[in-house]
VOPAGU-2260 file (C-alpha; in pm, 1 decimal, decimal comma):
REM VOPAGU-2260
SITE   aa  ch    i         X         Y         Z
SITE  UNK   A    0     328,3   -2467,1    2949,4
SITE  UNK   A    1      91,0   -2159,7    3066,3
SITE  UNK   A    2     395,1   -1937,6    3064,2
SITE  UNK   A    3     562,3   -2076,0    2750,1
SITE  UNK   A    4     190,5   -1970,9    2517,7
SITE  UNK   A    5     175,1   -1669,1    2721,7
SITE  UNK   A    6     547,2   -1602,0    2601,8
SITE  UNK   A    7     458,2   -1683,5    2221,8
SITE  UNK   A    8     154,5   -1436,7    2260,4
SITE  UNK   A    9     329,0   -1155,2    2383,5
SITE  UNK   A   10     615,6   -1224,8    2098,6
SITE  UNK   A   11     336,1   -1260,7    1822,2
SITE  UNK   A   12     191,8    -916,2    1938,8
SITE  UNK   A   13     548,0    -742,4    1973,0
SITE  UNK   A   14     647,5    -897,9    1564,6
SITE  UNK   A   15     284,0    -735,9    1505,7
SITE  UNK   A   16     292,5    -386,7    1628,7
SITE  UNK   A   17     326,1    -161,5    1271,8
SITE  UNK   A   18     616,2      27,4    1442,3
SITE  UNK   A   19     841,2    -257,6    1527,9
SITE  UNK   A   20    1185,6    -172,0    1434,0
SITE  UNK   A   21    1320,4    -580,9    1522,4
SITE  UNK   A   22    1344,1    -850,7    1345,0
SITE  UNK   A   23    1060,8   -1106,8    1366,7
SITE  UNK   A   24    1107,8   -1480,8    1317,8
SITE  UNK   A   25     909,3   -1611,9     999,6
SITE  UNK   A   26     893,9   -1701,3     651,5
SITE  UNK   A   27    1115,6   -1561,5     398,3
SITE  UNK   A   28    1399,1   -1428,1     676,6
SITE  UNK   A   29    1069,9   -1327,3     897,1
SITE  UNK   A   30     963,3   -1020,8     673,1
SITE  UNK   A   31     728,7   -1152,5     439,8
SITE  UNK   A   32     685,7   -1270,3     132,4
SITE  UNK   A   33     966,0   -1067,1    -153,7
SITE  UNK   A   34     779,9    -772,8    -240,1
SITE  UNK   A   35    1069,4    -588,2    -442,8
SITE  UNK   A   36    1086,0    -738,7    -760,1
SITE  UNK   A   37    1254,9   -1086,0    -887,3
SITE  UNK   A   38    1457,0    -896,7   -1175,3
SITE  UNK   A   39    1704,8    -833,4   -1253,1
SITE  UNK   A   40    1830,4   -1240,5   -1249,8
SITE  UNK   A   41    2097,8   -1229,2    -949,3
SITE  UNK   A   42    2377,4   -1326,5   -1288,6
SITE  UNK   A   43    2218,1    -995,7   -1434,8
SITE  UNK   A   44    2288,3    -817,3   -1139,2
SITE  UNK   A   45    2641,0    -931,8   -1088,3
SITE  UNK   A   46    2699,8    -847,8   -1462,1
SITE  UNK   A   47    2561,9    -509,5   -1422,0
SITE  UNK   A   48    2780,3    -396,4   -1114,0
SITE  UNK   A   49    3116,5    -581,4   -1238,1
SITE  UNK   A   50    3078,4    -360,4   -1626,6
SITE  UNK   A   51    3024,4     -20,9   -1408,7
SITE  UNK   A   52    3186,2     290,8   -1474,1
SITE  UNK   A   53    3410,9     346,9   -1190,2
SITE  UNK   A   54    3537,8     674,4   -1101,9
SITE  UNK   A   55    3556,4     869,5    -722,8
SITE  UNK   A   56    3205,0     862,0    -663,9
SITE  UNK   A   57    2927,4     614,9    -486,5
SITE  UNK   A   58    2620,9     427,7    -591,7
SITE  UNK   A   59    2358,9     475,6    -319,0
SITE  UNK   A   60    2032,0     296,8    -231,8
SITE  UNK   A   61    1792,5     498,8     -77,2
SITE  UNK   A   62    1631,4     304,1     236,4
SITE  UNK   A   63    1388,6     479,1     384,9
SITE  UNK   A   64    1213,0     348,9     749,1
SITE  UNK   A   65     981,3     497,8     916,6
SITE  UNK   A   66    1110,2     734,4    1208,7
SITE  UNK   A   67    1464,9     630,5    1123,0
SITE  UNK   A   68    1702,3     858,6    1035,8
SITE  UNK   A   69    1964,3     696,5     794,4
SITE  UNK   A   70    1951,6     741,5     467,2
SITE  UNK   A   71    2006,6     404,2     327,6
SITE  UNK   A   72    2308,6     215,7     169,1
SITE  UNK   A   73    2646,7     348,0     -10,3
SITE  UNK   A   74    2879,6     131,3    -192,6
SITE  UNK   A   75    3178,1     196,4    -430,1
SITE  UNK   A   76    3162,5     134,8    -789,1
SITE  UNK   A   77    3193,4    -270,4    -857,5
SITE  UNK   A   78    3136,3    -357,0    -493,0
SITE  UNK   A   79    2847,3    -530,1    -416,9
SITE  UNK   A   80    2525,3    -430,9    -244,1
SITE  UNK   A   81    2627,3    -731,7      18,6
SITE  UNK   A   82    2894,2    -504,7     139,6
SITE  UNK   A   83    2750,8    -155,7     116,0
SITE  UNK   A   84    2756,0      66,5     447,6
SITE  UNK   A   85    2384,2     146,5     572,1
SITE  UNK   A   86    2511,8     528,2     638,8
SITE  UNK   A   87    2360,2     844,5     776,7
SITE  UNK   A   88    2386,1    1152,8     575,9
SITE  UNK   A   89    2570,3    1501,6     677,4
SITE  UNK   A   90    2376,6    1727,2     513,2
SITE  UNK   A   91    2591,0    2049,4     527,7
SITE  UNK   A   92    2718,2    2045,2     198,2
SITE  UNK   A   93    2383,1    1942,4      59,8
SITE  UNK   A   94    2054,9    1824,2      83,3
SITE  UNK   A   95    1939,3    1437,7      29,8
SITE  UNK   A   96    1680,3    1449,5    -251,3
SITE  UNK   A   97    1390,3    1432,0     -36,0
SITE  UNK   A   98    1407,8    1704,7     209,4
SITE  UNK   A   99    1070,4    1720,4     232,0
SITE  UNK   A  100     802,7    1728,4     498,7
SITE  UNK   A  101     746,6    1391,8     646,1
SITE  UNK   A  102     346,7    1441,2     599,1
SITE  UNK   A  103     162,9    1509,8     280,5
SITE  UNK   A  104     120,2    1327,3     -91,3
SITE  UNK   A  105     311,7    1043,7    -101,1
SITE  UNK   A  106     501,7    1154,4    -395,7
SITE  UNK   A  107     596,3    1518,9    -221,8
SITE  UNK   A  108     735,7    1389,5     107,6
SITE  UNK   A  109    1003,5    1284,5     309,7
SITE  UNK   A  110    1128,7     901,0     154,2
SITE  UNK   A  111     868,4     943,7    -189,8
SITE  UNK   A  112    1261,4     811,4    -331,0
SITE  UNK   A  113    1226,7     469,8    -110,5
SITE  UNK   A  114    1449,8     190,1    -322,1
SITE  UNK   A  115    1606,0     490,9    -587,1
SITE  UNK   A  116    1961,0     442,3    -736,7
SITE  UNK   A  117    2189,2     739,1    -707,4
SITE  UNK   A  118    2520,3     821,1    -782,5
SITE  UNK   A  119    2700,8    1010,1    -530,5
SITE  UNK   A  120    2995,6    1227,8    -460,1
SITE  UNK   A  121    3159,0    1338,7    -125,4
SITE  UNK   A  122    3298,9    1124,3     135,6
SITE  UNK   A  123    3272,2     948,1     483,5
SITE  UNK   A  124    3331,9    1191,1     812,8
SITE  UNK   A  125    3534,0     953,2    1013,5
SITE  UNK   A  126    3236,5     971,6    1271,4
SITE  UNK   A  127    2985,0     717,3    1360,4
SITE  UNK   A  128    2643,8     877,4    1443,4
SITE  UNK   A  129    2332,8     760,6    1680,0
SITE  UNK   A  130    2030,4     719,3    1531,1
SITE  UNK   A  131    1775,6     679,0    1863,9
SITE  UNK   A  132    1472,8     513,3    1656,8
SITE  UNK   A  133    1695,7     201,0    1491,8
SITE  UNK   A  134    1947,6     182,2    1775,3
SITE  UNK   A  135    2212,9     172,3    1547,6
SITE  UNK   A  136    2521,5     342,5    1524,2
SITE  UNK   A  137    2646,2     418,0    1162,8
SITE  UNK   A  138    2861,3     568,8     980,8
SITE  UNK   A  139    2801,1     951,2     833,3
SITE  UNK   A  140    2885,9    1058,9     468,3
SITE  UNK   A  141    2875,5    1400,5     378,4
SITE  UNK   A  142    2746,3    1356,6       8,5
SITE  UNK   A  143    2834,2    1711,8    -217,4
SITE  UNK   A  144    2597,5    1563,6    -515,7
SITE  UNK   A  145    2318,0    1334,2    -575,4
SITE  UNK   A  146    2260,8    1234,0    -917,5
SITE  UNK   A  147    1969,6    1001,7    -978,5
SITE  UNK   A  148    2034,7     691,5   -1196,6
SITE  UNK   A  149    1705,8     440,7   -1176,2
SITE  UNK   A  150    1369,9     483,4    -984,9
SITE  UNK   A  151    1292,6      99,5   -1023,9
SITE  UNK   A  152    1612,1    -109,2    -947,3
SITE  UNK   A  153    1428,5    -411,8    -800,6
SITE  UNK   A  154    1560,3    -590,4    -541,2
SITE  UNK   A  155    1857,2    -473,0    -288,7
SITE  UNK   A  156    2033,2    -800,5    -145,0
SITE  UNK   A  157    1834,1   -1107,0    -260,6
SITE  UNK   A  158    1538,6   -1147,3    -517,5
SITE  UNK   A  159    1399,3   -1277,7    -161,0
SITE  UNK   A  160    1368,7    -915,2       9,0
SITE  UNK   A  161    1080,9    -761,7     146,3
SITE  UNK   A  162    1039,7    -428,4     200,3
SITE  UNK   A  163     847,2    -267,4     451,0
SITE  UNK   A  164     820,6      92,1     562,1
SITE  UNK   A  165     747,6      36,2     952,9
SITE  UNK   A  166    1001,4    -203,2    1001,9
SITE  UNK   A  167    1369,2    -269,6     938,4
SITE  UNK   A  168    1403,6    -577,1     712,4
SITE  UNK   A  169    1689,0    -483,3     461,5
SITE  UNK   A  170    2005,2    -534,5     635,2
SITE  UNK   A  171    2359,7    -698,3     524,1
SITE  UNK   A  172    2650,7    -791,8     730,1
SITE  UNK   A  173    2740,8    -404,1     751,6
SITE  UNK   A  174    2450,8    -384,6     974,9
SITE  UNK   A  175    2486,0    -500,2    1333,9
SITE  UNK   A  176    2081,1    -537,1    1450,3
SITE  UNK   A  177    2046,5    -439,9    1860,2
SITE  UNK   A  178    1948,5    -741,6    2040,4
């Protein structure tokens, strides 16, 4: 019993620590309570992405984490965010919107466009890249244009999702989380 409580206490401070990149057991898939918005309906949303303009291009989702260093999710026109690719960005044809410095006003730095909607051109590398700080290998686009389409697109997966900016709690089936 004495090492079973010490066991829950060490887990309770690990699912604590503000730069946790795991997943934590608790309510609402262990992130907290939905914190992105509970519109549009999820009908509204599957209206929305089955009427889209199609065309060779992406619609991206900005995800920023962090101390990570992928970018956040891509998906082709009419697919749904369930099966968009949590990428990393090749940045020799172009720069992501917010090539900024990772310190200053919140609005003038590195991820101010956390949760943006963008429509983008270019196309995947072929390689998978490392990022150290999210143990995840993913897949790299090398984007030629980024085109911004809505700064307030509510909720990502679920009208259940909570964001937060230390730790990794927006994934799909795309993403496979390090045990």
């Amino acid at each position: 019993m004495k090492h079973l409580m010490r066991s829950l206490a060490l887990a309770a401070v690990a699912c604590s620590s503000s730069l946790t990149l795991t997943n934590c057991a608790g309510t609402y898939g262990g992130y907290g309570k939905p914190n992105m918005g509970t519109t549009p309906t999820t009908e509204e949303r599957s209206l929305q992405i089955s009427s889209e303009p199609t065309g060779n291009f992406y619609y991206g989702r900005r995800y920023f984490v962090y101390k990570t260093r992928f970018w956040g999710y891509l998906r082709k026109p009419r697919q749904p965010w369930s099966e968009a690719a949590l990428v990393i960005m090749n940045e020799n044809s172009t720069y992501q919107p917010d090539r900024l410095p990772e310190d200053g006003p919140y609005d003038e730095r590195h991820g101010y466009d956390q949760n943006y909607n963008y429509k983008i051109t270019g196309s995947y590398t072929g390689r998978k890249i490392y990022d150290p700080n999210s143990n995840l290998f993913l897949p790299e686009f090398r984007a030629t244009s980024f085109k911004l389409i809505d700064r307030s697109p509510g909720w990502l997966f679920s009208p259940a999702d909570h964001y937060n900016p230390s730790v990794i709690t927006l994934t799909n089936k795309s993403v496979q989380m390090p045990r």
